[in-house]
C-alpha positions as a printed NumPy array, in Angstrom:
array([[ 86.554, -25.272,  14.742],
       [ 83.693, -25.119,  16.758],
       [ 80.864, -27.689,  15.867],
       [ 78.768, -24.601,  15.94 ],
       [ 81.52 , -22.583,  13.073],
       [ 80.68 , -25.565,  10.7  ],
       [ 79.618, -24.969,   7.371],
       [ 76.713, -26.75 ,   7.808],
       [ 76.048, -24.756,  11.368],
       [ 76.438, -21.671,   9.375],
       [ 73.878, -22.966,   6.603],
       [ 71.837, -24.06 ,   8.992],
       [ 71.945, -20.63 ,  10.887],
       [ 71.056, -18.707,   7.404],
       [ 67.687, -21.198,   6.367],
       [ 66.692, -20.608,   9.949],
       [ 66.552, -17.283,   9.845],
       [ 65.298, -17.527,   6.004],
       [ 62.448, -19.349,   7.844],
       [ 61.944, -16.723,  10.838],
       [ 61.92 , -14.282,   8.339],
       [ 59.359, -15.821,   6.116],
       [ 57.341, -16.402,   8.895],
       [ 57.207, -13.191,   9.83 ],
       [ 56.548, -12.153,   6.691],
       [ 53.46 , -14.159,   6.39 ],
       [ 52.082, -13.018,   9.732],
       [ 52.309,  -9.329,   8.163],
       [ 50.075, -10.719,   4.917],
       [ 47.851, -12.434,   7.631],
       [ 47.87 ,  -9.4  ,   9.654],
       [ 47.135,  -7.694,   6.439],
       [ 44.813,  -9.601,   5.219],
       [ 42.278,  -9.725,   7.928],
       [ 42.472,  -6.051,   8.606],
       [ 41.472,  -5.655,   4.914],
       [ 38.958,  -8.223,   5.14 ],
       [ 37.572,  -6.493,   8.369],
       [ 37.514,  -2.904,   6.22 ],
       [ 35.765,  -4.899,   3.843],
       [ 33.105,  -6.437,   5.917],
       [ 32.859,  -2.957,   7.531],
       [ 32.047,  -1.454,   3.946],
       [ 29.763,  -4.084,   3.417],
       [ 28.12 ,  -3.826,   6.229],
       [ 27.276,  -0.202,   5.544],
       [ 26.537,  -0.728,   1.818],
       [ 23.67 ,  -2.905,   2.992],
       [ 22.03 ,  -0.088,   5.824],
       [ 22.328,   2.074,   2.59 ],
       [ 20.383,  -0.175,   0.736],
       [ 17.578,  -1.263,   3.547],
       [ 17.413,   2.561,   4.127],
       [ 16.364,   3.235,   0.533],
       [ 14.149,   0.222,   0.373],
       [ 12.241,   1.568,   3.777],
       [ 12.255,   4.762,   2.156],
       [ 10.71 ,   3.327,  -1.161],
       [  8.161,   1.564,   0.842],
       [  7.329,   4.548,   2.879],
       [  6.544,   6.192,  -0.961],
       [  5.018,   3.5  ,  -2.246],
       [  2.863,   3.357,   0.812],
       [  2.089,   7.331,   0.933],
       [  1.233,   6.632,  -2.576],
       [ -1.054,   3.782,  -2.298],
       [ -2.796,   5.793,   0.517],
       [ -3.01 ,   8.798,  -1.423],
       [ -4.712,   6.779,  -4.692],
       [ -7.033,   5.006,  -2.133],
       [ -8.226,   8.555,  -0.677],
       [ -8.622,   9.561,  -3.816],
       [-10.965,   6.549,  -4.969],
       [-12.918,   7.214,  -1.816],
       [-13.284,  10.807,  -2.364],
       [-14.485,   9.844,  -6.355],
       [-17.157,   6.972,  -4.954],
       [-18.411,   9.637,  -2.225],
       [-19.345,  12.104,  -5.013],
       [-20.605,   9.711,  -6.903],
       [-22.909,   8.429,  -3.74 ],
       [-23.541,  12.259,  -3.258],
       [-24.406,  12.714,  -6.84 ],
       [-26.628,  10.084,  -6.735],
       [-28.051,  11.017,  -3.204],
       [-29.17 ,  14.798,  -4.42 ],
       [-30.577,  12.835,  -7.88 ],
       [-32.82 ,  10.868,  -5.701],
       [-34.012,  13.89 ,  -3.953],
       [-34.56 ,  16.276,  -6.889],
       [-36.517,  12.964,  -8.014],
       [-38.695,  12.141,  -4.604],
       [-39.014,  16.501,  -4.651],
       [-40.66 ,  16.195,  -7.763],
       [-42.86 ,  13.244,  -7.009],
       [-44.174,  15.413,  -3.662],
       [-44.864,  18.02 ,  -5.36 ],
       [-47.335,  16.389,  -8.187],
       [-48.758,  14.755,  -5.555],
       [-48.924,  17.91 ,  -3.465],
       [-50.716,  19.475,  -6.119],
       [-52.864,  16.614,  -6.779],
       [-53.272,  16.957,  -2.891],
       [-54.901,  20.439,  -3.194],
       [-56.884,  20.095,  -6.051],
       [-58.329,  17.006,  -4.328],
       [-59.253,  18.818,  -1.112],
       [-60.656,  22.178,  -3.164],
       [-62.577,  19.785,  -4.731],
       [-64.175,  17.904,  -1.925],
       [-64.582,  21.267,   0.446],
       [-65.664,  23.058,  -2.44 ],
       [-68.123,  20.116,  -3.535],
       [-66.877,  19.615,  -6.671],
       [-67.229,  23.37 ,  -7.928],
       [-63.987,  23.861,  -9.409]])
């Protein structure tokens, strides 16, 4: 016998391979393991340009919204300015024409001495 056909040599031969094996076996899990972590990341990554494109998109509403309500206020205060506007006129109108009338009768009565 050989001290290589030992017993212990052949014991020896079997945990060493136990141990190759196992280590193999754990590079696999690694292996494994960071190509699910990379699918993961990957899903991740795209669960998050899902998210930022909804929130643009909800922005982009809540700004066409905002913009709409403001030209809507502006529209309601310039008919309201107009409203007020054509008021004022009707008002200064009227004024004129008392004082056009008031006018005439004041010059009838001076050209016409009086007479009327």
């Amino acid at each position: 016998m050989t001290a290589h056909d030992t017993p212990d040599s052949h014991s020896g031969e079997a945990l060493f391979r136990e141990i190759a094996q196992r280590e193999q076996e754990l590079q696999r899990q690694i292996t494994d393991a960071r190509a699910e972590a990379a699918r993961r990341v990957e899903q991740a990554q795209g669960q998050a340009e899902e998210m930022r494109a909804r929130a643009r998109d909800r922005a982009r509403d809540i700004a066409a919204g905002a913009a709409a309500e403001a030209s809507r206020e502006a529209e309601r205060i310039a008919k309201e300015i107009v409203a007020r506007a054509e008021a004022e006129v009707a008002a200064i109108r009227r004024q004129a024409e008392e004082r056009r009338a008031k006018g005439v009768e004041l010059v009838v009565r001076e050209v016409l001495g009086g007479q009327v």
